[in-house]
Each structure stands twice: as C-alpha cells, then as structure tokens.
C-alpha positions as CSV (number, residue, x, y, z in Angstrom):
1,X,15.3,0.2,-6.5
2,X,18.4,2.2,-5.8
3,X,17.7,4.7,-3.0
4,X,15.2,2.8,-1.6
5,X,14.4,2.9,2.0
6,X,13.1,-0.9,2.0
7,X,10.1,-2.0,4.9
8,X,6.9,-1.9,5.8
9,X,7.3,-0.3,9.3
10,X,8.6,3.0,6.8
11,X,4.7,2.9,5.6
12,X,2.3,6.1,6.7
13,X,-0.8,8.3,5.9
14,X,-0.4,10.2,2.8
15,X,1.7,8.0,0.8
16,X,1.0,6.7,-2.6
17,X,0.8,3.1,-2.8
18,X,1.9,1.9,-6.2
19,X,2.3,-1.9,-7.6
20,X,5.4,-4.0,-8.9
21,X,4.9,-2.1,-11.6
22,X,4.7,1.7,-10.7
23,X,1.6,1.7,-11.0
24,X,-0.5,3.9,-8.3
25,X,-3.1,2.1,-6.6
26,X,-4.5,4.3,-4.4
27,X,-3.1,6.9,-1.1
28,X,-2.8,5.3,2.4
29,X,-5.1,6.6,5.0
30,X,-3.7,5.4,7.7
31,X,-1.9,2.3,8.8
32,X,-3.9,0.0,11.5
33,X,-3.1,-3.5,13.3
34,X,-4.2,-6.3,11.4
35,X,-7.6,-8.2,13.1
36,X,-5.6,-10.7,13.3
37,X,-2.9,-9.2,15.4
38,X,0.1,-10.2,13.0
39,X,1.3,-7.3,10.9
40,X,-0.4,-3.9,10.2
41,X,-2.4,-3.1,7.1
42,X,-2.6,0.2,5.4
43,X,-5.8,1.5,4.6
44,X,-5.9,2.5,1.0
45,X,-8.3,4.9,-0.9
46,X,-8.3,4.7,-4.4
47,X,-10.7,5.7,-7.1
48,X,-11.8,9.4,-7.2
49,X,-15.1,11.4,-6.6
50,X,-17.8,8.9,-5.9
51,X,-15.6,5.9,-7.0
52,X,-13.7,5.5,-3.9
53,X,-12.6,1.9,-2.8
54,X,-11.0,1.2,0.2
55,X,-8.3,-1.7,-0.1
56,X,-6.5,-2.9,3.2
57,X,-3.2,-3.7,2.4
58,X,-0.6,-6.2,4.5
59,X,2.9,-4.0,5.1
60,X,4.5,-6.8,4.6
61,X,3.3,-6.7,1.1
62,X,5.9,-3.6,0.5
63,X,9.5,-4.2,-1.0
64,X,10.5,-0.3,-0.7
65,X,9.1,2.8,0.1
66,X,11.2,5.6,-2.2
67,X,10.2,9.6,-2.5
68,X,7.0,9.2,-0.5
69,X,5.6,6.1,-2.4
70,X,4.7,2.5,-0.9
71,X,5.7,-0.2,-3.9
72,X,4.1,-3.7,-3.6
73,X,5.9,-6.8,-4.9
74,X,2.0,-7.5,-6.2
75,X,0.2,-6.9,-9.4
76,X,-2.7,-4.2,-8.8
77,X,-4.5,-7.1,-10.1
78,X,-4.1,-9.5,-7.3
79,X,-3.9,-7.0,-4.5
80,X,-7.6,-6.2,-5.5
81,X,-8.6,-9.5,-5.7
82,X,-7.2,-10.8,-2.2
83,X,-9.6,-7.9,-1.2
C-alpha cells in the first residue's frame, strides 16, 4: 500500500477498520491494553442501528493505516470468528 503509514501504535478512535481486502469492518472506539497486558486492542463497532457488534481487535493485526483507515492482514471472516 503505497503511502501507507504502516503500525499498530498509528491506530485511534474514529478510524475505519477495514480487512485484507478493503473491506470495512466496523469504526474503532477506542484503543485499550489487552487483559493480557501484551499489545492493545481496538474496540470496534460495527453493524448499524440495533445491530451493533463490538469486535476487539489485536493492533498487531494491522499492516497499514492509510487516509484514516486501519487495514488488517485478516479476512473479516476470521477476525469475527477469533471473536
């Protein structure tokens, strides 16, 4: 991704979080410590009027952040079933 501003630690509420590929997944909330205490996971809402979902999201999961969007190097498919 040419431009792209590559890591996690770039990663903050409002942002769109999309997969590997481009497709939007949801809008971080905000970006928290994992329970764990390795990492940070972003809090992300997806869905729309009364079929919100909340996905928490390992930073490290993020190639690039370009233009305000957070993309993955998962499918939106296994990033909602590791939740």
């Amino acid at each position: 991704m040419a431009g792209s501003l590559s890591r996690s630690r770039l990663v903050e509420a409002g942002m769109d979080v999309r997969d590997v590929d481009g497709i939007k997944l949801g809008t971080v909330t905000q970006v928290i410590a994992s329970p764990t205490g390795k990492g940070e996971l972003a809090e992300v809402k997806t869905g729309s009027w009364g079929r919100n979902r909340i996905l928490y999201i390992p930073t490290n999961l993020v190639q690039a952040v370009v233009e305000g969007s957070a993309f993955l190097w998962q499918t939106r498919r296994a990033v909602e079933r590791a939740n």
